[in-house]
C-alpha positions in Angstrom: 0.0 0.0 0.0 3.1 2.3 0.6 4.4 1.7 -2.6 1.0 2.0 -4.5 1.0 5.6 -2.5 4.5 6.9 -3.1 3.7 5.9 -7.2 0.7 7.3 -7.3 2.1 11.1 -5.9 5.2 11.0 -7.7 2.8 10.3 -11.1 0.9 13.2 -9.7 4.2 15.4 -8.9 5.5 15.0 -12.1 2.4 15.7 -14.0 1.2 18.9 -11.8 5.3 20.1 -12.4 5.1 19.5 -15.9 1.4 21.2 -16.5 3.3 24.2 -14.4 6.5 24.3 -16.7 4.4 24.3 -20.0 1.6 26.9 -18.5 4.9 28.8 -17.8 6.8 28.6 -20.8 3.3 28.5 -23.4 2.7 32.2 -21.5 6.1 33.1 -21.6 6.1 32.3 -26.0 3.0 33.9 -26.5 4.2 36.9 -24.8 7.0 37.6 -26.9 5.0 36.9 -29.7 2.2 39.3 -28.6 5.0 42.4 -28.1 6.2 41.3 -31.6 3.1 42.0 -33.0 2.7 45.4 -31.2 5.5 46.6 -32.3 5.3 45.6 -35.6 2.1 47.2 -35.9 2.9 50.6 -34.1 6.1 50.6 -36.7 3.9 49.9 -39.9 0.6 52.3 -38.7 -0.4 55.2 -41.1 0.7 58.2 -38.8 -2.5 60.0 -40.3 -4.5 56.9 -39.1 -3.1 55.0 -36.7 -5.1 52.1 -35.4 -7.0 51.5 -32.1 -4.5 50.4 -29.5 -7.0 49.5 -27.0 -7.7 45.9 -28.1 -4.0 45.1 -27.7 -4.0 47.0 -24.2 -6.2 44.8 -22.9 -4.3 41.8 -24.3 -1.6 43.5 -22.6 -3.3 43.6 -18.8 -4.2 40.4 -19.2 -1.0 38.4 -20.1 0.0 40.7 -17.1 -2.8 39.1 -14.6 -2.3 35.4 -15.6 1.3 36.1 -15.5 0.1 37.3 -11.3 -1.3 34.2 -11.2 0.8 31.7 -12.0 3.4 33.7 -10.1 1.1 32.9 -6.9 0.4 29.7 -7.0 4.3 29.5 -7.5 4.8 31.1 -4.6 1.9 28.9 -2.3 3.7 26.1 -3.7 7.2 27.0 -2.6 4.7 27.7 1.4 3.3 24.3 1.4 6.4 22.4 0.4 8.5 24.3 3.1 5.7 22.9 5.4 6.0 19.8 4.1 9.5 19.0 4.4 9.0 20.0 8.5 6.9 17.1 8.7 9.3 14.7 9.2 10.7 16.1 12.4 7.0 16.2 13.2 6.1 12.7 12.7 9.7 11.6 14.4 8.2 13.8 17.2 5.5 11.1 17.7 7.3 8.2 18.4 6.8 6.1 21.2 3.5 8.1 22.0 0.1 6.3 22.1 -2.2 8.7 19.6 -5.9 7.8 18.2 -7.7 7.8 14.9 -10.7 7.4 13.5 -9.9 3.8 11.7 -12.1 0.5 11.0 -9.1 -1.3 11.7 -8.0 -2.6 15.5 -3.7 -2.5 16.2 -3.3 -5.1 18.9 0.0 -4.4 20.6 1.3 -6.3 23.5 -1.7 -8.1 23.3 -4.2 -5.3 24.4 -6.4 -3.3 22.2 -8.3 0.1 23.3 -10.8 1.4 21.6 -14.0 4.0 21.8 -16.9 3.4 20.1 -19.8 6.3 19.9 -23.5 6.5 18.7 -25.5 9.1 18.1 -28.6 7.2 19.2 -29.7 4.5 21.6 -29.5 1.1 20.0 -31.7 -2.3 20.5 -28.8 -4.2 20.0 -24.6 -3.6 19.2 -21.6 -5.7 18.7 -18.2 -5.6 17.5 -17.1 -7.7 15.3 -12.9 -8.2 15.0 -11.8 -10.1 11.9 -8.6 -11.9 10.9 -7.1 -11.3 7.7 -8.8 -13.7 6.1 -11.8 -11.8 7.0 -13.2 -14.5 9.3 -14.9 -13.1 12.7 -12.6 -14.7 15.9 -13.8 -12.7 18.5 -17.3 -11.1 19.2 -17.4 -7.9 21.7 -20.8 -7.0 22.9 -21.1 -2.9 23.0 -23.5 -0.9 25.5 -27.1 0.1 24.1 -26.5 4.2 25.0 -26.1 6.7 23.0 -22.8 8.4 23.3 -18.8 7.1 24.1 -18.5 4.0 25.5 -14.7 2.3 26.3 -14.0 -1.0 25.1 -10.5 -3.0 25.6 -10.1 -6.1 23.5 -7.7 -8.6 25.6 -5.5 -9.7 22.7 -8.2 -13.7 22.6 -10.2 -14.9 20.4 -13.4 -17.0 20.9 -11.8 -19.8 22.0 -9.6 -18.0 24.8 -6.6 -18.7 22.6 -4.4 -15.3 22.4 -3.9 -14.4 18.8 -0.7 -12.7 17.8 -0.5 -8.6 17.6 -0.8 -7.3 14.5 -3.4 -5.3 12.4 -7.2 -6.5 12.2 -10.5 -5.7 10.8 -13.5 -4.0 12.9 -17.1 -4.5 12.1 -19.4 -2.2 14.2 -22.9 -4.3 14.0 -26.1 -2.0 15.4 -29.5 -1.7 14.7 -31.8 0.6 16.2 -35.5 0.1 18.0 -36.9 0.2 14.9 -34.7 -2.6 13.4 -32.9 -0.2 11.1 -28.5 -0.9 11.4 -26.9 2.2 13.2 -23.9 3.7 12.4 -21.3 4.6 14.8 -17.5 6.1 15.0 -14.8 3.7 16.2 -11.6 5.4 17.5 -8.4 3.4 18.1 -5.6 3.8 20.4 -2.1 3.0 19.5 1.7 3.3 20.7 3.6 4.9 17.7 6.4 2.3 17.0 7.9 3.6 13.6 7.6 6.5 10.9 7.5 5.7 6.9 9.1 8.7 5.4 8.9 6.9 2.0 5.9 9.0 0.6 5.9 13.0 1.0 3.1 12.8 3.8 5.0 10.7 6.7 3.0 7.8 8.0 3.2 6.8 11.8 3.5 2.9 12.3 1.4 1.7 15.3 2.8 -1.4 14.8 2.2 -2.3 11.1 -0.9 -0.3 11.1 0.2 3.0 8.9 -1.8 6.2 9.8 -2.0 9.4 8.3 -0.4 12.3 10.6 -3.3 14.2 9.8 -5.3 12.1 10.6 -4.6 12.0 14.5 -7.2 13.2 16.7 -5.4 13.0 20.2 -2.2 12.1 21.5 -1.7 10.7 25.1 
């Protein structure tokens, strides 16, 4: 998945620097060619008719406002790679800290899992469901009927009592309401940052091999 993402912004990199260099050298031609013409014109006029400059005037404005613009978007893109490149230092920043995301996913580490699950409404029933990679269920959590947070902790066991190993696995929130209709919710993970992947240009933090998005982060402990 790192790889797909580091191919798929470098395609995008190279095709939003190339669609900047020909923007910047078509204007920069067509320019040149424009003065060209003015001055050709001016030098070839009847002196006892000369022709009405305004049409090339306003040529002349606006070669000079897209030639503003690309000259700004230049300069947000020199802003937001300059805040880019200080993302690393960020991301390092996080390790060894437990953070939390919004994630369908569950990182089991040390054979503990913590997680908060919240509903907008009161449910008739509510489960959650962890999956292996396979995408079979081994372990079945039941989940309080309020609406709001609730806590859950997942000890590491499956339904046999057997303690599976940590790693990365699949949530399923299952919820219906009173009126038999599923519920949504929002699951939140918590996670001890154990590694950064600086191999794409927006750092992920490991929690163990789960990657997560900096941005993404909505607290740190």
């Amino acid at each position: 998945m790192t790889i797909s993402a580091a191919n798929a912004q470098t395609a995008g990199a190279t095709t939003a620097a190339n669609g900047k260099k020909d923007s910047s050298a078509e204007l920069s031609q067509n320019y040149e060619l424009f003065l060209k013409l003015l001055t050709t014109q001016i030098q070839n006029q009847d002196p006892l008719n000369p022709q009405d400059p305004s049409q090339f005037t306003q040529q002349l404005v606006q070669f000079s406002q897209v030639e503003q613009s690309i000259a700004t978007n230049k300069n947000l893109e020199n802003v937001i790679s300059s805040i880019n490149r200080g993302q690393p230092s960020q991301a390092i920043g996080y390790m060894g800290r437990t953070i939390e995301t919004v994630s369908e996913q569950i990182p089991l580490q040390d054979g503990r899992a913590d997680l908060a699950m919240t509903f907008d409404a009161t449910t008739s029933s509510a489960e959650l469901q962890i999956l292996d990679s396979k995408g079979k269920v081994i372990r079945t959590l039941p989940l309080s009927n309020k609406a709001g947070t609730q806590a859950v902790s997942w000890d590491g066991k499956d339904a046999s009592g057997k303690q599976v190993e940590d790693g990365t696995y699949d949530a399923k929130l299952v919820a219906q309401g009173k009126d038999g209709k599923a519920i949504g919710g929002i699951m939140r993970v918590a996670g001890r940052v154990t590694g950064v992947d600086l191999t794409t240009e927006n750092p992920y933090l490991m929690v163990g091999d789960m990657p997560v998005v900096m941005g993404k982060v909505t607290a740190v402990r």
